[in-house]
C-alpha positions as CSV (number, residue, x, y, z in Angstrom):
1,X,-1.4,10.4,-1.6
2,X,-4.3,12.0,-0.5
3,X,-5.8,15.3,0.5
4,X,-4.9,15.7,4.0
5,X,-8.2,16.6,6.1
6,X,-8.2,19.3,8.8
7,X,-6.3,18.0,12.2
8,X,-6.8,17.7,16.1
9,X,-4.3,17.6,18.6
10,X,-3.1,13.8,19.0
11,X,-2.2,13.1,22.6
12,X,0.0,10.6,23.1
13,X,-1.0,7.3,24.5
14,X,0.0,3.7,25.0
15,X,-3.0,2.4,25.7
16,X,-3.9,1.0,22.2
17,X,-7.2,0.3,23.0
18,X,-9.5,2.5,20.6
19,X,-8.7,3.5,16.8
20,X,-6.8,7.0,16.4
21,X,-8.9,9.7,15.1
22,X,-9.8,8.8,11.6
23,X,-8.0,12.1,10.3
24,X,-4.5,11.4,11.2
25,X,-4.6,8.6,8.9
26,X,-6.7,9.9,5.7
27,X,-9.2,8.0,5.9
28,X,-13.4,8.9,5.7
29,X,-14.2,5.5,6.9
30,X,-13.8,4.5,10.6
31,X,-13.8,1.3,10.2
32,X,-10.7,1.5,7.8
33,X,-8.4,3.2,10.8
34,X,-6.3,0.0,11.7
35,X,-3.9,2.4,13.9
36,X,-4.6,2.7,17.9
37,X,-2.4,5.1,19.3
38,X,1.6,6.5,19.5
39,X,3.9,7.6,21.6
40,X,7.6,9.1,21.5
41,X,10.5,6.3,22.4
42,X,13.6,9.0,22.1
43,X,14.2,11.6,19.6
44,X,14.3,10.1,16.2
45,X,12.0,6.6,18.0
46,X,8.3,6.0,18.0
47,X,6.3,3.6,18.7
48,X,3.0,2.9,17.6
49,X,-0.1,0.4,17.8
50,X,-2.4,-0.8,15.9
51,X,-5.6,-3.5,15.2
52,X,-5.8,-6.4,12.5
53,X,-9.3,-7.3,12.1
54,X,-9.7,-11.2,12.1
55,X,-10.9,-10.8,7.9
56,X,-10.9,-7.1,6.5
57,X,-12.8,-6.3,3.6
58,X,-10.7,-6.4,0.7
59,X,-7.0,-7.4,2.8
60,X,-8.8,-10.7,3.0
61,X,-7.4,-14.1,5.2
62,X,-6.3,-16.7,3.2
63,X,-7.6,-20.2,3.2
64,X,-5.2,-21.4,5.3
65,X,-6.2,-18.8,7.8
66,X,-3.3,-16.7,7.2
67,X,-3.5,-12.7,7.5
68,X,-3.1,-10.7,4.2
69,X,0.6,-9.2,4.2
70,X,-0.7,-6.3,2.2
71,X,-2.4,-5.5,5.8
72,X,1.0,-4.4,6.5
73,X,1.8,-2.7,3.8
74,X,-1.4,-0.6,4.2
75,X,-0.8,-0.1,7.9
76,X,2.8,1.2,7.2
77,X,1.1,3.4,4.8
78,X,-1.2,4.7,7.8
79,X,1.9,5.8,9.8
80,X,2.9,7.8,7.4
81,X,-0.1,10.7,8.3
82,X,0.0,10.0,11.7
83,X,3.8,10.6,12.7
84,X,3.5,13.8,9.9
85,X,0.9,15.8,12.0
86,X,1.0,14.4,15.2
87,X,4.9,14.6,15.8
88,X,6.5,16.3,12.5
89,X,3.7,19.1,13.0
90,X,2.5,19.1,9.1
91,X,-0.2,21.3,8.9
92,X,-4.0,20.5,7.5
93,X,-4.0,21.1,3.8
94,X,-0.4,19.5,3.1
95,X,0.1,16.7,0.4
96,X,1.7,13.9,1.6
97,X,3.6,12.3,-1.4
98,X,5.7,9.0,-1.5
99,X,9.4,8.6,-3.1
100,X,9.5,4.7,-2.0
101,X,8.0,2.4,0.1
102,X,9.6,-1.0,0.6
103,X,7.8,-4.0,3.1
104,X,9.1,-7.2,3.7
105,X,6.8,-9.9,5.4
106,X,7.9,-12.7,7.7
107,X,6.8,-16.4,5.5
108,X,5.0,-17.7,7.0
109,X,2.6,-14.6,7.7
110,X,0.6,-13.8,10.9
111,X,-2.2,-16.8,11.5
112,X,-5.1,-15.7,12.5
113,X,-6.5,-16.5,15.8
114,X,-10.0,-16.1,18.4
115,X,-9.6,-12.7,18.5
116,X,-8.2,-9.4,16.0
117,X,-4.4,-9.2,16.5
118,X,-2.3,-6.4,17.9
119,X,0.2,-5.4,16.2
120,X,3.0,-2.8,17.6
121,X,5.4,-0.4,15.2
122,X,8.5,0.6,16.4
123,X,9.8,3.3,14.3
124,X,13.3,5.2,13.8
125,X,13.2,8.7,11.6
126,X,16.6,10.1,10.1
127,X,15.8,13.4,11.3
128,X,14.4,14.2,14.6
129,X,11.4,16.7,14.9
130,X,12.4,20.3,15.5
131,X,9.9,22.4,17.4
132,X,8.5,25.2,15.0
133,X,10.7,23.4,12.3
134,X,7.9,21.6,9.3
135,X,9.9,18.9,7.3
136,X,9.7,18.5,3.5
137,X,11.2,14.8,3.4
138,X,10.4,12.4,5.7
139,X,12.6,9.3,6.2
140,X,11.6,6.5,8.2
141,X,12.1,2.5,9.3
142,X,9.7,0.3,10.8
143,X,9.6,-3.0,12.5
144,X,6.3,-5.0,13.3
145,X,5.6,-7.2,15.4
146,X,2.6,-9.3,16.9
147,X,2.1,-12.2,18.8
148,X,5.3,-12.1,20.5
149,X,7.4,-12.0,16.6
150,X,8.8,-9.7,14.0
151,X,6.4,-9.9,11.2
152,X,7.7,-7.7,9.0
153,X,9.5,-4.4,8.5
154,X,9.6,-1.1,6.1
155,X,11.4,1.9,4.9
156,X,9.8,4.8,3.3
157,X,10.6,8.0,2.2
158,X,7.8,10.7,1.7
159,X,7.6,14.6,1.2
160,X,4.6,17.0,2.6
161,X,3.9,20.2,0.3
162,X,1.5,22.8,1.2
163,X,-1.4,23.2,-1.3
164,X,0.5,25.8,-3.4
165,X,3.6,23.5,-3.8
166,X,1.4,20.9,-4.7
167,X,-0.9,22.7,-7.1
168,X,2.6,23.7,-9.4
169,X,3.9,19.7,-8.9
170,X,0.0,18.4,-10.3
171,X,0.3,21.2,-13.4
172,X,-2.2,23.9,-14.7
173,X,-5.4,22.3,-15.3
174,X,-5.4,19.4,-12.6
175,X,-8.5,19.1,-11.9
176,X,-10.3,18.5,-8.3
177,X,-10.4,15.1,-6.5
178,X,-14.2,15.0,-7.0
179,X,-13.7,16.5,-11.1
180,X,-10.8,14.0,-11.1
181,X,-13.1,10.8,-10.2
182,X,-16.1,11.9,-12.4
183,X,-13.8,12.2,-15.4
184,X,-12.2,8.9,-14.3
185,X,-12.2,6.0,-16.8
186,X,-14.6,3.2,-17.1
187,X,-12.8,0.3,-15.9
188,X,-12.2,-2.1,-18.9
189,X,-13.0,-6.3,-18.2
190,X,-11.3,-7.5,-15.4
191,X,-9.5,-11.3,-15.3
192,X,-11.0,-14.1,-13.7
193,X,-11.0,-13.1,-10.1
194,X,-9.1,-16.3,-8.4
195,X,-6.5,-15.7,-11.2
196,X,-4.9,-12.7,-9.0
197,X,-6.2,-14.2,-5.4
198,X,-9.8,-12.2,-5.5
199,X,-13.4,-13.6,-5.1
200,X,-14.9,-10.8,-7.0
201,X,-14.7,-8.5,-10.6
202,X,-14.9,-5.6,-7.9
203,X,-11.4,-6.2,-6.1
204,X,-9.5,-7.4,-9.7
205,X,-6.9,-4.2,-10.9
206,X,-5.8,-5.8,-13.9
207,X,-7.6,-6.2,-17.6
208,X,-6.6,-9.4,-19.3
209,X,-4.1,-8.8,-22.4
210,X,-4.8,-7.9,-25.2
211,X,-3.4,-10.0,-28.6
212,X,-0.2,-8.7,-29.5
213,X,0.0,-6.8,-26.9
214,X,3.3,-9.1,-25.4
215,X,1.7,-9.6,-21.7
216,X,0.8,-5.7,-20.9
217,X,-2.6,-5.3,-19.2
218,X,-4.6,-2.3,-18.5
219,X,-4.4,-0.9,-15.4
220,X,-8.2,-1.5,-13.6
221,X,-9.0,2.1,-12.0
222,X,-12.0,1.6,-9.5
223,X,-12.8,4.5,-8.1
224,X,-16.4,3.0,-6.7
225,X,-13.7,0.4,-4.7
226,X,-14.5,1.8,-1.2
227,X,-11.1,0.2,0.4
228,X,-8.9,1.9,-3.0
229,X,-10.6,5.1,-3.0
230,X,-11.8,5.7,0.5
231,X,-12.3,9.6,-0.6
232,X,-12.0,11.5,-4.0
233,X,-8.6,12.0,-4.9
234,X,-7.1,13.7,-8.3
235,X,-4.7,10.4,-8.9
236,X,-4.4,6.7,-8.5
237,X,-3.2,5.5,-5.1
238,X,-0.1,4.2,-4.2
239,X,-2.2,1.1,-2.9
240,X,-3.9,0.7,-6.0
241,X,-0.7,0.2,-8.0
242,X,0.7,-1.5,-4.7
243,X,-2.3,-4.2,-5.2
244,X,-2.1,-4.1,-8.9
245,X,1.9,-5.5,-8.3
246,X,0.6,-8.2,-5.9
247,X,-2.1,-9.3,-8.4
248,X,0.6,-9.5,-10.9
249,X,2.3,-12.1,-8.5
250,X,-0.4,-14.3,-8.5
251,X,-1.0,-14.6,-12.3
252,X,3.0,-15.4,-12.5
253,X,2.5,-18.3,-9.4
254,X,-0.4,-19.8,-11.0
255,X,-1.7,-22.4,-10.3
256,X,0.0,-21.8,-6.6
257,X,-0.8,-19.1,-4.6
258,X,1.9,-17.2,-3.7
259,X,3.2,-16.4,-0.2
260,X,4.6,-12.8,-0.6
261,X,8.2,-11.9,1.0
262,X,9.0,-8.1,0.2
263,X,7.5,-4.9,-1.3
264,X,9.6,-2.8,-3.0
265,X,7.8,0.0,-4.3
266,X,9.0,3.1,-6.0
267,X,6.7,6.1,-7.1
268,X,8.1,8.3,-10.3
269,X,5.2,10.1,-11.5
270,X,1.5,10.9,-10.8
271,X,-0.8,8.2,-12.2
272,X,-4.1,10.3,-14.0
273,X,-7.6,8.7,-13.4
274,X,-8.8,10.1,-16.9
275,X,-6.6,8.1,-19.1
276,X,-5.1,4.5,-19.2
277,X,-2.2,3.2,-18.2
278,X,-0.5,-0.3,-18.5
279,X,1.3,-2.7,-16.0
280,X,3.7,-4.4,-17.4
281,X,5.7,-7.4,-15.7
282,X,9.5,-8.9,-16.4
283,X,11.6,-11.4,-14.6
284,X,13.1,-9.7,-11.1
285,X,17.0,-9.2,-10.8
286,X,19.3,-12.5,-10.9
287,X,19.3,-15.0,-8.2
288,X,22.5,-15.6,-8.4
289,X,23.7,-12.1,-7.9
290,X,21.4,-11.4,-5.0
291,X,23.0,-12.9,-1.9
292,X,20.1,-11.5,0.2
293,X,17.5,-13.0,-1.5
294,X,15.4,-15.2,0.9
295,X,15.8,-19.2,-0.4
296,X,13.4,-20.0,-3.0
297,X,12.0,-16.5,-3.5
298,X,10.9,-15.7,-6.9
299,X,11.0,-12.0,-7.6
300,X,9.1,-10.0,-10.3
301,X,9.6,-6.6,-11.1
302,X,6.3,-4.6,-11.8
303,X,5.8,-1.0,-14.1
304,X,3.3,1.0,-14.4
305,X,3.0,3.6,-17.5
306,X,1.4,6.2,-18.8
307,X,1.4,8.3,-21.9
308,X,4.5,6.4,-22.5
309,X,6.2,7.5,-19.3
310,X,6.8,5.0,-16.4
311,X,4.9,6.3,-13.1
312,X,5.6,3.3,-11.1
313,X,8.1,0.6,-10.4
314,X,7.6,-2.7,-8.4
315,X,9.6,-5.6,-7.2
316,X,7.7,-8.0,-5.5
317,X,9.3,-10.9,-3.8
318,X,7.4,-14.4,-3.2
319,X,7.8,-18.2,-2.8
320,X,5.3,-20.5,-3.9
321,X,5.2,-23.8,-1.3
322,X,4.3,-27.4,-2.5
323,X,0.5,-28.2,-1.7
324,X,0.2,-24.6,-2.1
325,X,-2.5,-24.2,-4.7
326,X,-4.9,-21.9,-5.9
327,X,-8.4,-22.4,-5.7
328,X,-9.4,-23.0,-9.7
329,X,-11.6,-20.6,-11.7
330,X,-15.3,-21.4,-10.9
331,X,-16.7,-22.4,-14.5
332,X,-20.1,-21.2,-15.8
């Protein structure tokens, strides 16, 4: 995750009515702060709000007029910061860094109506904050809900190291986020964009694959992405693979579009922006040995290597409806 910015005092509020300081969430941009306030609901409970645009930029509503689930996902991501250093007390400078992140989304998603929707986090930590005491492991559930419904939930688990810490996890010679991002690659051809549910080259992750190459695909790094890489960073974001396991979902629905149910998402190793790395994608766990599975939810499970080592695992959990169909590739 990324660098985390110097830090104000977060007064607690349940108003909702403005964005939260655009530092509590890591984020440059203010108009990529989707959270809108907190407050403390008992020791280990918190609750907080938060703003869904009517159509983001790249988290973009559906034809049907249906909010992006990844909205969620990326909101749940924004807690993370914000419940660190305004309730956990995690200092400026820390590195916030994720062991798993799993979202499930209600099917169908939110609609989108007249106005942005609000959406409200109730969140329950393992471990309560201790006055004076900073946490290195962070354990927490979430449930969402908007418009009078649960939409979806999560559970993450996260560590914050100070600069030191992290400097001996990245290894001698890591290079700054700005170094980092000039020394990135150049992203290789993308697919067709309405292959993987995009409009444009710009918003694709994945490369097509190569012959021979059994179905693995270059990971698309793009650093110029303002939504991806919001700031310079000295890795790929957990989003960016996140995405990259989505757009995997829509190649394997085609020619439906896929209505996503869960995000399971497991982070092993640092992904480098200087050298390539590969998703690969296999048939998710056995239906018939997964009494939890939702009824006809299609599951795929999503890697992501590097220098031969796997950096990133994915199961991502979708139904395809009849009537449901992709918009075809625009010829020319």
């Amino acid at each position: 995750m990324a660098h985390t910015p110097a830090v104000p005092d977060l007064p607690e509020s349940t108003a909702y009515s403005w964005p939260v300081p655009r530092e509590f969430v890591h984020k440059t941009a203010h108009s990529e702060v989707l959270l809108t306030g907190w407050r403390r609901c008992g020791q280990r409970e918190f609750e907080v709000g938060a703003q869904w645009p009517r159509d983001h930029g790249f988290w973009r509503t559906d034809d049907d007029g249906v909010q992006d689930p990844m909205l969620l996902v990326e909101t749940t991501r924004q807690v993370l910061p914000l419940i660190a250093h305004a309730a956990y007390g995690v200092p400026p400078g820390h590195q916030l860094i994720w062991d798993h992140h799993h979202c499930t989304f209600s099917t169908p998603f939110l609609p989108v109506t007249g106005a942005p929707a609000e959406v409200v986090l109730h969140l329950s930590a393992a471990e309560a904050p201790v006055r004076g005491k900073r946490p290195r492991r962070i354990t927490l559930s979430m449930t969402v809900r908007s418009a009078g419904r649960v939409i979806g939930s999560a559970s993450t688990v996260y560590t914050a190291h100070s600069p030191q810490i992290y400097g001996r996890l990245r290894g001698p010679g890591t290079p700054s986020p700005p170094d980092a991002m000039a020394a990135a690659l150049a992203p290789p051809p993308a697919l067709t964009p309405s292959l993987v549910g995009r409009e444009s080259e710009r918003e694709v992750v994945l490369a097509p694959a190569g012959v021979g190459s059994g179905g693995r695909r270059q990971l698309r790094v793009l650093t110029t992405s303002p939504w991806l890489f919001d700031h310079p960073v000295d890795h790929a974001p957990g989003m960016l693979l996140m995405e990259a396991a989505r757009q995997s979902a829509h190649l394997a629905a085609a020619p439906h579009r896929p209505g996503l149910t869960r995000m399971e998402a497991e982070f092993h190793r640092y992904v480098d922006l200087d050298a390539p790395s590969w998703v690969e994608v296999s048939p998710g766990p056995d239906e018939a040995g997964d009494e939890d599975r939702p009824a006809r939810e299609r599951t795929l499970t999503v890697s992501v290597t590097q220098h031969g080592k796997e950096a990133f695992t994915g199961l991502v959990g979708f139904r395809t409806e009849a009537g449901n169909a992709a918009r075809p590739p625009a010829l020319g």
